[in-house]
Every structure is written in C-alpha cells, then in structure tokens.
N, C-alpha and C positions, 0 to 999 in steps of 0.2 A: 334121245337127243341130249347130248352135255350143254350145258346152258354158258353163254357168253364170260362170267365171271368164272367161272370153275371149267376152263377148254380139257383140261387131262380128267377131271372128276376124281380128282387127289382129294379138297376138302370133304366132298361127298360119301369119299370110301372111308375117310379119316374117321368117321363119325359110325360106320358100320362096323369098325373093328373094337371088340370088348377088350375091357383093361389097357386099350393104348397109354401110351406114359404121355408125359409133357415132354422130353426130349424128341420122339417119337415126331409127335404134333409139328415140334418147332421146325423138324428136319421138311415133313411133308408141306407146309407155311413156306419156307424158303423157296422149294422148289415149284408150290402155287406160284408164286411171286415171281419168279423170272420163266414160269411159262406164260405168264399174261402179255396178250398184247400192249403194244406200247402203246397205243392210241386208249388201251382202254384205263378208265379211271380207277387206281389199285383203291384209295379209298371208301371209293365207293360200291366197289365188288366186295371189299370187306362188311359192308353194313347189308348190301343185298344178300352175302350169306350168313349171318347173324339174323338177321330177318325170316331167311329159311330154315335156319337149323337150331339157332341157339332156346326159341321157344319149349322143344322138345327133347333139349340135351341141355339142359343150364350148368348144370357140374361137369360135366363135359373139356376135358382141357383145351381141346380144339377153341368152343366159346370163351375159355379163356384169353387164349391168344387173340382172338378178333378182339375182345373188348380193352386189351391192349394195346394194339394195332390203332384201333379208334380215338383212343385215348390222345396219342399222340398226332400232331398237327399233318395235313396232308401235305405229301413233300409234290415236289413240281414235277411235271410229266418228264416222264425219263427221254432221255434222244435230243432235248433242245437246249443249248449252249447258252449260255447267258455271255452277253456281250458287254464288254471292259469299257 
C-alpha cells in the first residue's frame, strides 16, 4: 500500500536508488509535487516523509530537499483563487 503523502512512491524509491545525485532528487520532488492531491497538505506530506525517511538516510539528498521545502513558508492550497 503506497501511503497518502507519497501516491506514485516516487520519494520512497528516491531513497532506494544508490548514488542518486541532487539534480536527480530535484527532478523526482517536482513530479512528487504535482502528483499530490490537491486537497492534500504538500507541507505537511513533506514533514510526514522526513519523519519516515530522513532518520535513516540524513546525508541523503532526498532529506536534503525536504529540509528545504520545510524551510520555506507553506504556500496556500493549490486550486482556490483569492478574490480582489
């Protein structure tokens, strides 16, 4: 079962492939990211998989990325218009 944060089990595999690069990473991050539901909280899928993976992969560029992703403020749910 692929778990609600991770639907394709892109970061999951991200983590199983040795010597992946940082470009690599960035590319597989992207396309996490616009496979996520829109309903679902991208901020917060990013700390639920930090929480599952970076314990055991800390040098890991993957972890990198999330602890940058984090770093930065959570942006507002994608799909709803702000009104003028």
């Amino acid at each position: 079962m692929t778990p609600a944060n991770d639907p394709k089990g892109l970061i999951r595999e991200s983590y199983r492939i040795d010597g992946i690069s940082d470009g690599e990473c960035r590319s597989i991050l992207i396309d996490w990211a616009l496979s996520l539901p829109a309903e679902l909280d991208q901020h917060q899928a990013m700390q639920d998989l930090m929480e599952q993976y970076a314990p055991s992969a800390p040098d890991h560029p993957m972890t990198a990325l999330l602890q940058e992703g984090l770093s930065r403020p959570a942006s507002p749910p994608r799909g709803r218009r702000r009104r003028a």
